[in-house]
Backbone as XML, in Angstrom:
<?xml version="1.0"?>
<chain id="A" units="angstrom">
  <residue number="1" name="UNK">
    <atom name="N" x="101.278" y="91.284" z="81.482"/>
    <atom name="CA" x="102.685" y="90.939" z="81.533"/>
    <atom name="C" x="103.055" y="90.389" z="82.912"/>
  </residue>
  <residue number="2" name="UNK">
    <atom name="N" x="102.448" y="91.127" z="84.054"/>
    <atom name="CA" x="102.888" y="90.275" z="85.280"/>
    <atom name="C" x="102.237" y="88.855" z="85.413"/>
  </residue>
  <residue number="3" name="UNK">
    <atom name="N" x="101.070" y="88.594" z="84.738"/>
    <atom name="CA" x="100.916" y="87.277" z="85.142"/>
    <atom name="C" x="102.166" y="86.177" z="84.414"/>
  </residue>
  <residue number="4" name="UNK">
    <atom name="N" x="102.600" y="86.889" z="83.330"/>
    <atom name="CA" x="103.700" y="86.274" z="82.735"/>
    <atom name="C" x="104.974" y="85.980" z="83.317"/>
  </residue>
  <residue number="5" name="UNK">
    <atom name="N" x="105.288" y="87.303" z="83.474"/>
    <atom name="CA" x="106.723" y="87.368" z="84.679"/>
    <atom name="C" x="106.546" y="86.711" z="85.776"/>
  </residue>
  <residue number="6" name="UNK">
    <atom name="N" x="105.337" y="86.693" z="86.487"/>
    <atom name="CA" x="105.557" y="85.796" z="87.971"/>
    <atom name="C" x="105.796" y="84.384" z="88.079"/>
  </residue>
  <residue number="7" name="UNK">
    <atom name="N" x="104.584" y="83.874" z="86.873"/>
    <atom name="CA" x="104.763" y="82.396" z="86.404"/>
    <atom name="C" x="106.202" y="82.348" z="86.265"/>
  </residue>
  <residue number="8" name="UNK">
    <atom name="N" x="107.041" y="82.900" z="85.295"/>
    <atom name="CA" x="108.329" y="81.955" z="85.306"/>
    <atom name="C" x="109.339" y="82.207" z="86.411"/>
  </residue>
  <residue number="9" name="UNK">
    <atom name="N" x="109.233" y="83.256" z="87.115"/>
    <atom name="CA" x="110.003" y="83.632" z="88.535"/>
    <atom name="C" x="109.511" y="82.451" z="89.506"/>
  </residue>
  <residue number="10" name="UNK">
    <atom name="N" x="107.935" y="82.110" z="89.616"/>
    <atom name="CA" x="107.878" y="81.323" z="90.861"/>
    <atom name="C" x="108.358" y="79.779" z="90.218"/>
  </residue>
  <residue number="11" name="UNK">
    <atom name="N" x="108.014" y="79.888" z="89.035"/>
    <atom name="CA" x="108.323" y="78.197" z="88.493"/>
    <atom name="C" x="109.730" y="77.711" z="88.589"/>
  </residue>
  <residue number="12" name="UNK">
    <atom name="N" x="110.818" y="79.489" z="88.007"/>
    <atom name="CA" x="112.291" y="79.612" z="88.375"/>
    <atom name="C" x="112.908" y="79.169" z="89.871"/>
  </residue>
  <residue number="13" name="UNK">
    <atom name="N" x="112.253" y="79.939" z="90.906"/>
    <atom name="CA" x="112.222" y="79.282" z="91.944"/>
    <atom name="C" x="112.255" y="78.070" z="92.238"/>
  </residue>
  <residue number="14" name="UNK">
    <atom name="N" x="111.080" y="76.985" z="91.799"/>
    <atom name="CA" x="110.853" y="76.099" z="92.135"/>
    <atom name="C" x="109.488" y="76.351" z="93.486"/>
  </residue>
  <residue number="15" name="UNK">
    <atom name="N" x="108.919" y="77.161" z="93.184"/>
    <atom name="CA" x="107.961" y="77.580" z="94.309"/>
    <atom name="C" x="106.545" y="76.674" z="93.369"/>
  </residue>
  <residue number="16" name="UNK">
    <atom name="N" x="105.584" y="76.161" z="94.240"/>
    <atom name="CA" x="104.214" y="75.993" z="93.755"/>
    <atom name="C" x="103.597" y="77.299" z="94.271"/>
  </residue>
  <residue number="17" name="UNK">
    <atom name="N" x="102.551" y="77.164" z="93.802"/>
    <atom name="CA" x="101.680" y="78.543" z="94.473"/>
    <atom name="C" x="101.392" y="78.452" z="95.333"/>
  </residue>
  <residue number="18" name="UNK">
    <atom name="N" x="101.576" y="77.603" z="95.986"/>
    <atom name="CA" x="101.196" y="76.998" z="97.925"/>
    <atom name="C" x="101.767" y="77.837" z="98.355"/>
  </residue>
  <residue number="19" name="UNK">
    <atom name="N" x="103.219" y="77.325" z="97.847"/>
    <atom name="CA" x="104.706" y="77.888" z="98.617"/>
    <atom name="C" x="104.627" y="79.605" z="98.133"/>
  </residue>
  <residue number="20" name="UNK">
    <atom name="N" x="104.837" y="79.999" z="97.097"/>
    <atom name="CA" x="104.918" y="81.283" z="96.924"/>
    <atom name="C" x="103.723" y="81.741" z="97.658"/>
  </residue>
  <residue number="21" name="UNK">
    <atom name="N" x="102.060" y="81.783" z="97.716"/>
    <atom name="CA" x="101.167" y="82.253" z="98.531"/>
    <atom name="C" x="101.572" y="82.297" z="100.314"/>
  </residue>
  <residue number="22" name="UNK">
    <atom name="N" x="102.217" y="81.235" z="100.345"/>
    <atom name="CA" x="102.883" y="81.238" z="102.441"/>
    <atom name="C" x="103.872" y="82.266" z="102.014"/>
  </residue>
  <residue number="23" name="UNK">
    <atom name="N" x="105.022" y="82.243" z="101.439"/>
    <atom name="CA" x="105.880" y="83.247" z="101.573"/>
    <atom name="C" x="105.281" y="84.786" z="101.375"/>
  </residue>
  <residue number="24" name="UNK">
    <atom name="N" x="103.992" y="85.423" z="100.541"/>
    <atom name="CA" x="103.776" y="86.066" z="100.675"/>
    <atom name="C" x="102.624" y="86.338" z="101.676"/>
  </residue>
  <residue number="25" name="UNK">
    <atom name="N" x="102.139" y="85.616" z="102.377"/>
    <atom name="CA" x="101.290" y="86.392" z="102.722"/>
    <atom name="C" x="100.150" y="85.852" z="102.674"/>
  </residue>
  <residue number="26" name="UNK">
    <atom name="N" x="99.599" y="85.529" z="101.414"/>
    <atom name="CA" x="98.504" y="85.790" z="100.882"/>
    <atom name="C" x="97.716" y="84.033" z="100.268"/>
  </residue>
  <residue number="27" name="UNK">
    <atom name="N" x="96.657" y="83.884" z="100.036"/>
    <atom name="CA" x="95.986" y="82.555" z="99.705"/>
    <atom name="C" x="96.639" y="82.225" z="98.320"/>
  </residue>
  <residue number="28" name="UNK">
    <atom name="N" x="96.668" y="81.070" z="98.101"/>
    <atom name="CA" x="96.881" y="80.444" z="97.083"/>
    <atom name="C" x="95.995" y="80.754" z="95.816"/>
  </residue>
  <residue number="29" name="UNK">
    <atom name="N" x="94.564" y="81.171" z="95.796"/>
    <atom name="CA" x="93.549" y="81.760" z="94.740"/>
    <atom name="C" x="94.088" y="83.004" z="94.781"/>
  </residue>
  <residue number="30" name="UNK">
    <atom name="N" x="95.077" y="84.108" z="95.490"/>
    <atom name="CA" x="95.171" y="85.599" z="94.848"/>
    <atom name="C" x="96.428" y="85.375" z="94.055"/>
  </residue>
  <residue number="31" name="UNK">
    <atom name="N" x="97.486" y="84.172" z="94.446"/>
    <atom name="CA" x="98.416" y="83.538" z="93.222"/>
    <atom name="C" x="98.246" y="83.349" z="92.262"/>
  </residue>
  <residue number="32" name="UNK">
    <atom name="N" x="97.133" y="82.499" z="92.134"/>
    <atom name="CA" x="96.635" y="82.573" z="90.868"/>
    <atom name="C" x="95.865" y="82.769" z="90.108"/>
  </residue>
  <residue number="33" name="UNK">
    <atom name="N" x="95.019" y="84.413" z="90.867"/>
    <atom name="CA" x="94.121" y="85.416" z="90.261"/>
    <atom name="C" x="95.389" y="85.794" z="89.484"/>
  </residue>
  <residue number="34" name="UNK">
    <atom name="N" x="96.611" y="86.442" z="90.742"/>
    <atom name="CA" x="97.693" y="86.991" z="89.224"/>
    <atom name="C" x="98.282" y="86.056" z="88.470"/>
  </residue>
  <residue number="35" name="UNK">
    <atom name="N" x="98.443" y="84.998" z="88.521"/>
    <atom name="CA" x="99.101" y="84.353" z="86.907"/>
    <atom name="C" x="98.001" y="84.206" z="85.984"/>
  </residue>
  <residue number="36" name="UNK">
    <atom name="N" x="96.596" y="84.194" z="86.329"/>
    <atom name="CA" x="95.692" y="83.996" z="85.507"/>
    <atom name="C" x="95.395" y="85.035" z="84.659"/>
  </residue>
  <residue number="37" name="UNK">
    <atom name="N" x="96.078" y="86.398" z="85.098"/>
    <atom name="CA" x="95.469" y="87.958" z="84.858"/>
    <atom name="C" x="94.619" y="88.207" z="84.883"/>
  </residue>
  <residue number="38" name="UNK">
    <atom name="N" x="93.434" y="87.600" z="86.010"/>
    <atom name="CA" x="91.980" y="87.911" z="86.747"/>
    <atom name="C" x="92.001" y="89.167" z="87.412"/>
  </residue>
  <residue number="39" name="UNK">
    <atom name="N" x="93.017" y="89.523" z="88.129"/>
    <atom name="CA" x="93.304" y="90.813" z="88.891"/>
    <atom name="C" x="95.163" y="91.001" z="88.672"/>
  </residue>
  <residue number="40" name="UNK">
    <atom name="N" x="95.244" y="92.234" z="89.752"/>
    <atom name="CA" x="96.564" y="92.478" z="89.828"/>
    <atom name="C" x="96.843" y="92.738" z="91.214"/>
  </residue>
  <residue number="41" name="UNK">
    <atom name="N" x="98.056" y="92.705" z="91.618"/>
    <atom name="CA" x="98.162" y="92.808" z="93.269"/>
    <atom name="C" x="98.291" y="94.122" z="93.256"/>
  </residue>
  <residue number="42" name="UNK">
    <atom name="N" x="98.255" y="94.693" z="94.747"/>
    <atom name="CA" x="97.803" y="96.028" z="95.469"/>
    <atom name="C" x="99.708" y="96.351" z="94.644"/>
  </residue>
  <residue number="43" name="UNK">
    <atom name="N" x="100.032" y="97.585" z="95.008"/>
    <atom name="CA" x="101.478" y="98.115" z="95.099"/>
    <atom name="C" x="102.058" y="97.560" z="95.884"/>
  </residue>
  <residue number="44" name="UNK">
    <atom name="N" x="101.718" y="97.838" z="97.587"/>
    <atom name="CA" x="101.925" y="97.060" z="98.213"/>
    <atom name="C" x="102.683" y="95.611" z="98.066"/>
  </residue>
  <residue number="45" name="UNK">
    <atom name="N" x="101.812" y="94.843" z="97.491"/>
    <atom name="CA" x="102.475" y="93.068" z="97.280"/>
    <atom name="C" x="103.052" y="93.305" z="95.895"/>
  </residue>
  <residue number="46" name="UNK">
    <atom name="N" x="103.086" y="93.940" z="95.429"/>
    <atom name="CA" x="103.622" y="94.041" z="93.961"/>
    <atom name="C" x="105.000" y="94.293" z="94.750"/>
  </residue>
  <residue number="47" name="UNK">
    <atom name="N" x="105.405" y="95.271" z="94.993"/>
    <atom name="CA" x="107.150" y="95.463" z="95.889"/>
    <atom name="C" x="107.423" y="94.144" z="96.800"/>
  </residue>
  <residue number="48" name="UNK">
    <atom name="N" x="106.507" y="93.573" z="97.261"/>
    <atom name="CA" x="107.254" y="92.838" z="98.159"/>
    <atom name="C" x="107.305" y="91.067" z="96.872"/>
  </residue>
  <residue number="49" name="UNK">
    <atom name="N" x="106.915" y="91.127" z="96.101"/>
    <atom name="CA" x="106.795" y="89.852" z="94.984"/>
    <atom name="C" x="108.174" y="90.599" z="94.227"/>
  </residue>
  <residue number="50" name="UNK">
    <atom name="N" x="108.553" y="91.961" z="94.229"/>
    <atom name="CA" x="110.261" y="92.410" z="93.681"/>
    <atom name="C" x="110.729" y="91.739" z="94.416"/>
  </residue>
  <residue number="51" name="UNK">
    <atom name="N" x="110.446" y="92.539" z="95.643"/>
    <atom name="CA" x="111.759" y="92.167" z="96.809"/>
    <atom name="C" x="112.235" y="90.486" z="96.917"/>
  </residue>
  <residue number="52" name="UNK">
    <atom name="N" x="110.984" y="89.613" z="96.754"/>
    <atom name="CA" x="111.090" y="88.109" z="97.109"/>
    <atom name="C" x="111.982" y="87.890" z="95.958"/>
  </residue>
  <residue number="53" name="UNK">
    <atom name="N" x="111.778" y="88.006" z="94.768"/>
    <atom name="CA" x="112.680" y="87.592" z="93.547"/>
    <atom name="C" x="113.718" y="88.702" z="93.288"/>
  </residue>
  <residue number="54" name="UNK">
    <atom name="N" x="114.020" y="89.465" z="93.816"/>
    <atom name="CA" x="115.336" y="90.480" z="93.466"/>
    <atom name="C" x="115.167" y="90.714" z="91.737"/>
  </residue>
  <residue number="55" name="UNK">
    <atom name="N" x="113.775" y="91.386" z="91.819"/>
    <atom name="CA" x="113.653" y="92.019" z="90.300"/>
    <atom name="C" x="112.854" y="93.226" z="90.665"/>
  </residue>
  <residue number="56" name="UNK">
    <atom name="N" x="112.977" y="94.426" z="89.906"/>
    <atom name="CA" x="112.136" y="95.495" z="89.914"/>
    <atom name="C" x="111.100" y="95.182" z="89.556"/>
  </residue>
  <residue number="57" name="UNK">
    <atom name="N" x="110.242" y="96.487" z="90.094"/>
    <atom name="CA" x="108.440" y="96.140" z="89.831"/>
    <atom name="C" x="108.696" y="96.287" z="88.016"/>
  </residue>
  <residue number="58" name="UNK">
    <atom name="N" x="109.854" y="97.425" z="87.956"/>
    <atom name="CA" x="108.978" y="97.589" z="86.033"/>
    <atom name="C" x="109.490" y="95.798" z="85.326"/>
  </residue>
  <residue number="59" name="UNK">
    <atom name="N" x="110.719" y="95.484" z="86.020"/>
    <atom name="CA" x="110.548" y="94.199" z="85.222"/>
    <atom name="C" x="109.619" y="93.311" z="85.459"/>
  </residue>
  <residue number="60" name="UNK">
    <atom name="N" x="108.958" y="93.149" z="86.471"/>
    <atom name="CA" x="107.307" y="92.367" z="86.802"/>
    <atom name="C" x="106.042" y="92.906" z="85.834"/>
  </residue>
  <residue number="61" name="UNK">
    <atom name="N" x="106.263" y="94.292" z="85.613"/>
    <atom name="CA" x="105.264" y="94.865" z="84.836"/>
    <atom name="C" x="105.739" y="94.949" z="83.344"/>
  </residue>
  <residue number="62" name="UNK">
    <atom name="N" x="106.623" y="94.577" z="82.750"/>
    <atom name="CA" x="106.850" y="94.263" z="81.568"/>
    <atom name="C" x="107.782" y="95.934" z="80.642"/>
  </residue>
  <residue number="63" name="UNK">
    <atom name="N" x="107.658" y="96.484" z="81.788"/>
    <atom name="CA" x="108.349" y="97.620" z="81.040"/>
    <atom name="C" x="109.699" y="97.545" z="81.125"/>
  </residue>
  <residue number="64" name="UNK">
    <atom name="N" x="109.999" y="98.231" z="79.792"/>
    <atom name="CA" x="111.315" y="98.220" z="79.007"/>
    <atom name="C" x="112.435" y="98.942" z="80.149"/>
  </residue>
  <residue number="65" name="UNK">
    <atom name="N" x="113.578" y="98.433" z="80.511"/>
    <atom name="CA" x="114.338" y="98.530" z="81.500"/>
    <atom name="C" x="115.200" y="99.646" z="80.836"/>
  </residue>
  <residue number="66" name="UNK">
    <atom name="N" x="115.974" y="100.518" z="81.142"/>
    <atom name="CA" x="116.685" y="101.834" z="80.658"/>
    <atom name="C" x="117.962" y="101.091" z="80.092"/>
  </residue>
  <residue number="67" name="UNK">
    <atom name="N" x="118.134" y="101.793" z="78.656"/>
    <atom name="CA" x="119.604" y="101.392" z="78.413"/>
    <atom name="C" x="120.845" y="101.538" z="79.405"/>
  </residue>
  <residue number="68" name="UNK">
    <atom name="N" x="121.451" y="100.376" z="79.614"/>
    <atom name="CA" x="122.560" y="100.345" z="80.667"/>
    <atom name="C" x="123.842" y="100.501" z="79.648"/>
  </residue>
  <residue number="69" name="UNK">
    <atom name="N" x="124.681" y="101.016" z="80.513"/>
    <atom name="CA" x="125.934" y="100.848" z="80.051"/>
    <atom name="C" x="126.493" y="99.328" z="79.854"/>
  </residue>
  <residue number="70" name="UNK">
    <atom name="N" x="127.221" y="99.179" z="78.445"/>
    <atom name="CA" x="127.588" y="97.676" z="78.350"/>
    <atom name="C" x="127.870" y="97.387" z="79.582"/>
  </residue>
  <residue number="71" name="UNK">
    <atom name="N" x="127.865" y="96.345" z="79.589"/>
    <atom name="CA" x="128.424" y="94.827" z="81.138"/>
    <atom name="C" x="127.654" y="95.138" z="81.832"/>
  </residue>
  <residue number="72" name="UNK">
    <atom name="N" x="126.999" y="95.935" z="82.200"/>
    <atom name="CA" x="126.416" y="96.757" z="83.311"/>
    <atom name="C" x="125.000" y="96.043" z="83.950"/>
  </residue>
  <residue number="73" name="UNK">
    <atom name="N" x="124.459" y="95.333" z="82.981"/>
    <atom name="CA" x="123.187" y="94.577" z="83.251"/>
    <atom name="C" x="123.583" y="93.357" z="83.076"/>
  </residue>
  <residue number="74" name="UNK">
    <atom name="N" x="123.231" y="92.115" z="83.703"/>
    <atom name="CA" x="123.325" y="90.492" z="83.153"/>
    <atom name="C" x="121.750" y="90.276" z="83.046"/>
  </residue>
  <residue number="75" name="UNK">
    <atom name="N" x="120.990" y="89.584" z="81.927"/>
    <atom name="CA" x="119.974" y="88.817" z="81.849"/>
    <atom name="C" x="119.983" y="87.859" z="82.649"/>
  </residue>
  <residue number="76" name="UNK">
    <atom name="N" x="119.573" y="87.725" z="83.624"/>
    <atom name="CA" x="119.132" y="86.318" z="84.447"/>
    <atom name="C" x="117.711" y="85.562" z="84.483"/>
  </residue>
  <residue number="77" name="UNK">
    <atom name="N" x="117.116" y="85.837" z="83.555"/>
    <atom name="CA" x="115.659" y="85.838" z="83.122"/>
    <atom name="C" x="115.737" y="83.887" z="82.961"/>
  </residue>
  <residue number="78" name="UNK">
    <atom name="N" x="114.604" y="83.523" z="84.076"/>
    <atom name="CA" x="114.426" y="81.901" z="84.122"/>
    <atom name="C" x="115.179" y="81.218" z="85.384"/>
  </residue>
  <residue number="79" name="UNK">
    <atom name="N" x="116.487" y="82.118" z="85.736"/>
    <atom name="CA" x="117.350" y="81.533" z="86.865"/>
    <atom name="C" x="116.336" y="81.420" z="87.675"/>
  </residue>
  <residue number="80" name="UNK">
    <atom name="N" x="116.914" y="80.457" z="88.810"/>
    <atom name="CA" x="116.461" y="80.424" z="90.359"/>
    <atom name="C" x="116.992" y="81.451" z="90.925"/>
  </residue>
  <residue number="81" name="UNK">
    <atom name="N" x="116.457" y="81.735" z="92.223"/>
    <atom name="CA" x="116.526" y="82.699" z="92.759"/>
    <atom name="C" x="118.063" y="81.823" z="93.443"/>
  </residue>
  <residue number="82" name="UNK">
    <atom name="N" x="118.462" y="81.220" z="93.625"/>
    <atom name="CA" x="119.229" y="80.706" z="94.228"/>
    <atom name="C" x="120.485" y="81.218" z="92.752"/>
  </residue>
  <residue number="83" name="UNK">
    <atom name="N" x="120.157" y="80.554" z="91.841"/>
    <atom name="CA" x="120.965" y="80.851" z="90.390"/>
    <atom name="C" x="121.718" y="82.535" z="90.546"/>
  </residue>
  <residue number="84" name="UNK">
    <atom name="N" x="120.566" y="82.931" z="90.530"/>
    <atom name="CA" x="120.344" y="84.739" z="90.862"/>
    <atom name="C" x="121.522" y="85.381" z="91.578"/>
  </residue>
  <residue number="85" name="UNK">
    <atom name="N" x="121.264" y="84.244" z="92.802"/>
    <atom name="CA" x="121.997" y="84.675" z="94.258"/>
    <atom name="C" x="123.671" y="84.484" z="93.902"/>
  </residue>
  <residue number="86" name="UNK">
    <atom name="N" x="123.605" y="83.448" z="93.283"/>
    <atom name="CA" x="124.953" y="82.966" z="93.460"/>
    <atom name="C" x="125.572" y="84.140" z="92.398"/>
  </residue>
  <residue number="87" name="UNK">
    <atom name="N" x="124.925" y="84.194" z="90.746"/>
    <atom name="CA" x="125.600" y="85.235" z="90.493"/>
    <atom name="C" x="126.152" y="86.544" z="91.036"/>
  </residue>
  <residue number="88" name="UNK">
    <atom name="N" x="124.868" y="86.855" z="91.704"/>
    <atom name="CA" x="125.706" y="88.278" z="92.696"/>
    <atom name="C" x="126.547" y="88.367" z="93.268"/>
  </residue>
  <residue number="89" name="UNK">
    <atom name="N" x="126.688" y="87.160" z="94.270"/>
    <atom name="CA" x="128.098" y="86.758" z="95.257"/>
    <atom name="C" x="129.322" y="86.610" z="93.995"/>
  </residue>
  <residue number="90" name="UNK">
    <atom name="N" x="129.334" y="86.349" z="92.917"/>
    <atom name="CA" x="130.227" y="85.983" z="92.238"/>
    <atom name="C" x="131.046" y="87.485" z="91.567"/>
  </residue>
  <residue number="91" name="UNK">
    <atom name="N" x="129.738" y="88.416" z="91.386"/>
    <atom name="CA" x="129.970" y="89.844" z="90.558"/>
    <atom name="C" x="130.236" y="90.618" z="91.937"/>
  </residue>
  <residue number="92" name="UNK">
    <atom name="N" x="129.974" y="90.283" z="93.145"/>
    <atom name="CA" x="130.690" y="91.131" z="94.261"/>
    <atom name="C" x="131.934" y="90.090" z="94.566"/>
  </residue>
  <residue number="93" name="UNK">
    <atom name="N" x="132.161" y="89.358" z="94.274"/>
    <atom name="CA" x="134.240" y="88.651" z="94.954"/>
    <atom name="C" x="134.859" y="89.455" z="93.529"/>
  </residue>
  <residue number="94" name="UNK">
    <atom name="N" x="134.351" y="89.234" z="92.201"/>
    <atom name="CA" x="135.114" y="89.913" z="90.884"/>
    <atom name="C" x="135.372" y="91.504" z="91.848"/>
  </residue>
  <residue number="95" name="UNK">
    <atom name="N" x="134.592" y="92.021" z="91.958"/>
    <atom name="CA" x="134.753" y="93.664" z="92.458"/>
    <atom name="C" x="135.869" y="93.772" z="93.123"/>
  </residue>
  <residue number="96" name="UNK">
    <atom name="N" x="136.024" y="93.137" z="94.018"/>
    <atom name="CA" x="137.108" y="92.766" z="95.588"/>
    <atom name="C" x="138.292" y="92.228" z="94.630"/>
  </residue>
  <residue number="97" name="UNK">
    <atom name="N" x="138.179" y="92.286" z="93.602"/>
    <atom name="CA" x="139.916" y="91.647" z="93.186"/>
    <atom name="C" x="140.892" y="93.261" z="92.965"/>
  </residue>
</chain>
């Protein structure tokens, strides 16, 4: 499942695996050991591949997210991280009214 989830987060982005491998860290072949599902990253880079896309590890790992209270979750599944961003700024000015 993570080679699944990362593919459309970095593609969402607009990242190549060049670009996503410099931002993390790491060579362009351990990018795409994980989209290939050849391996899996340490814990370690697994949190920091959340942190880069503002998604939890279980949504990288394909597990089922806890029932939320209605409104409480938005699907942003495919956005850019930029897409992402802007929604948040938008659901924190709604708060401030």
């Amino acid at each position: 499942m993570l080679a699944k989830q990362l593919g459309l987060l970095r593609r969402g982005a607009g990242f190549t695996q060049v670009q996503l491998a410099e931002k993390l860290g790491v060579t362009k072949q351990s990018v795409s050991n994980w989209e290939n599902d050849n391996i899996m990253p340490s814990v370690e880079m697994l949190c920091k591949i959340a942190d880069l896309f503002h998604v939890s590890t279980d949504f990288l790992l394909g597990r089922p997210a806890p029932s939320p209270q209605p409104g409480a979750l938005i699907d942003a599944t495919g956005l850019s991280a930029a897409h992402v961003e802007h929604i948040r700024l938008l659901v924190e000015d709604l708060r401030g009214l």
